[in-house]
C-alpha positions in Angstrom: -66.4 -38.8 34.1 -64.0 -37.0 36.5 -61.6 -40.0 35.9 -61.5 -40.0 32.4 -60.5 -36.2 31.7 -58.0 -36.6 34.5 -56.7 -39.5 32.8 -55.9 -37.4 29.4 -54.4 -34.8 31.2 -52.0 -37.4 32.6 -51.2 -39.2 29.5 -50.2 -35.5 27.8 -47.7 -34.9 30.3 -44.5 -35.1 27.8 -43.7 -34.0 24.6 -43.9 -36.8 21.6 -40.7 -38.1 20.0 -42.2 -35.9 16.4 -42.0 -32.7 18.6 -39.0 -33.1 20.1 -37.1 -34.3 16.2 -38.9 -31.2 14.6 -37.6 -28.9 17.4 -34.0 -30.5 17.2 -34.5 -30.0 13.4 -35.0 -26.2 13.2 -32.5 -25.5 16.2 -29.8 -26.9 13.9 -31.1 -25.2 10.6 -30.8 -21.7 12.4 -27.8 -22.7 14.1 -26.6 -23.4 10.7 -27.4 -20.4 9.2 -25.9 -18.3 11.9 -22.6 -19.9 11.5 -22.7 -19.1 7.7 -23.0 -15.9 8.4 -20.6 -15.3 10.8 -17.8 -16.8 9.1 -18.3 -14.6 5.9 -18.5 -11.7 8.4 -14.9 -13.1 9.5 -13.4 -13.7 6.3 -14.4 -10.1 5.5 -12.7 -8.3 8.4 -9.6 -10.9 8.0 -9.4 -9.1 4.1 -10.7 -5.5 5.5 -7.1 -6.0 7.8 -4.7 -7.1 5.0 -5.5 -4.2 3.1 -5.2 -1.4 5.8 -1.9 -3.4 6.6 -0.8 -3.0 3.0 -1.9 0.6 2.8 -0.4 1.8 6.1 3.3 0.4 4.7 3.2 3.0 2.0 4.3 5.5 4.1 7.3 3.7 5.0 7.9 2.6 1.6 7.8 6.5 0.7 9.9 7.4 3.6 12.9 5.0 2.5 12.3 6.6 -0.9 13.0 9.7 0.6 15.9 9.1 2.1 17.4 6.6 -0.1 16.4 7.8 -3.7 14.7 4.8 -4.7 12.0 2.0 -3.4 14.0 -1.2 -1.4 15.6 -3.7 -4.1 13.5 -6.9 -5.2 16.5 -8.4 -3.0 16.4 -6.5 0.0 13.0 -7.1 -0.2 10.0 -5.4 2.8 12.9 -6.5 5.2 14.7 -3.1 4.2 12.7 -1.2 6.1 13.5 -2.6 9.5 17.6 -3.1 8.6 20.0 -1.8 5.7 20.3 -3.6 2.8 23.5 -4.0 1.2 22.7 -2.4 -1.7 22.2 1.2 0.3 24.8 3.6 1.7 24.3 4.0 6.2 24.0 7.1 6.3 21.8 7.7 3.5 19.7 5.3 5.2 17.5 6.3 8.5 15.5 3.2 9.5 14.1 1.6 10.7 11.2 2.7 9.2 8.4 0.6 11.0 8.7 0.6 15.1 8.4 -3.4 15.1 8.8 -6.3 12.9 6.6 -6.7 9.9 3.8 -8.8 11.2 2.6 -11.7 8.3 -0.5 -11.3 7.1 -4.4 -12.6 8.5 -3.7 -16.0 7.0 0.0 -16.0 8.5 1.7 -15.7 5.5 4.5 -13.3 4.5 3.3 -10.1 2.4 5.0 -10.0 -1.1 7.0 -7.2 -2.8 7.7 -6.3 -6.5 10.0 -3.5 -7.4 9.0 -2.8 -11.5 10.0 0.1 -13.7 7.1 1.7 -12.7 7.3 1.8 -9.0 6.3 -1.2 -6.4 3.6 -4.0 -5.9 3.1 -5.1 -2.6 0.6 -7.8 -2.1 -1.0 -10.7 0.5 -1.8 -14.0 -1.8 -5.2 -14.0 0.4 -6.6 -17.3 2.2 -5.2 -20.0 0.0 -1.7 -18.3 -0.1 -1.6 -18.8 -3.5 -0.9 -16.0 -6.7 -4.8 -15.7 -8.1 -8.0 -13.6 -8.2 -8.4 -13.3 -4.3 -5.0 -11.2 -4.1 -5.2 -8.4 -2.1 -2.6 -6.0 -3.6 -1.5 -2.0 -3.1 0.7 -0.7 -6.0 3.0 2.8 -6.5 3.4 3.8 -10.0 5.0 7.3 -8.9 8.7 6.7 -9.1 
């Protein structure tokens, strides 16, 4: 009788192949779902950072406006805040206006900049670097 229960015990050593698969299965369904999460917390805080970019170079903007009497050309372009443009007396001019180069946005591409009749567009095309709906934009319709 001794043997017998003894001998259960021994064959129930292990886990079966059914345990094992059904363990494996629901590791990689959370593991799964975590991910999924994590990248839309990501893509969020890669947007979140274009947009405080964007809104930290209207104080520049407004600075060369200042000085100058108008917003940089559509020629000159974002780039007139680091150097002169033609377009723009020197000593009217006091730039640079941002302490370092104008970093690209979170998906590595270059911001964007409108001068209208109405005042300036600047804008990041988003993740697929392409004009659409997911454009994260700042305008200035005070000139």
């Amino acid at each position: 009788m001794l043997t017998r229960t003894r001998q259960r015990k021994n064959d129930r050593i292990g886990f079966t192949l059914m345990e094992v698969l059904l363990v494996m299965a629901i590791l990689v369904i959370l593991g799964s779902v975590v991910v999924m999460n994590f990248s839309k917390v990501f893509d969020d805080a890669k947007e979140d950072n274009a947009k405080i970019q964007l809104q930290a170079l209207k104080i520049p903007l407004g600075m060369f406006k200042l000085h100058t009497g108008n917003f940089p050309s559509n020629d000159a372009g974002l780039g007139a805040l680091l150097t002169a443009p033609g377009d723009v007396s020197e000593e009217r001019w006091r730039g640079p206006y941002l302490p370092t180069k104008l970093e690209p946005d979170p998906w590595g591409n270059e911001y964007d900049y409108e001068l209208t009749s109405e005042g300036y567009r600047i804008w990041s095309n988003g993740p697929d670097a392409n004009s659409n709906k997911d454009d994260i934009s700042v305008t200035s319709y005070d000139s």
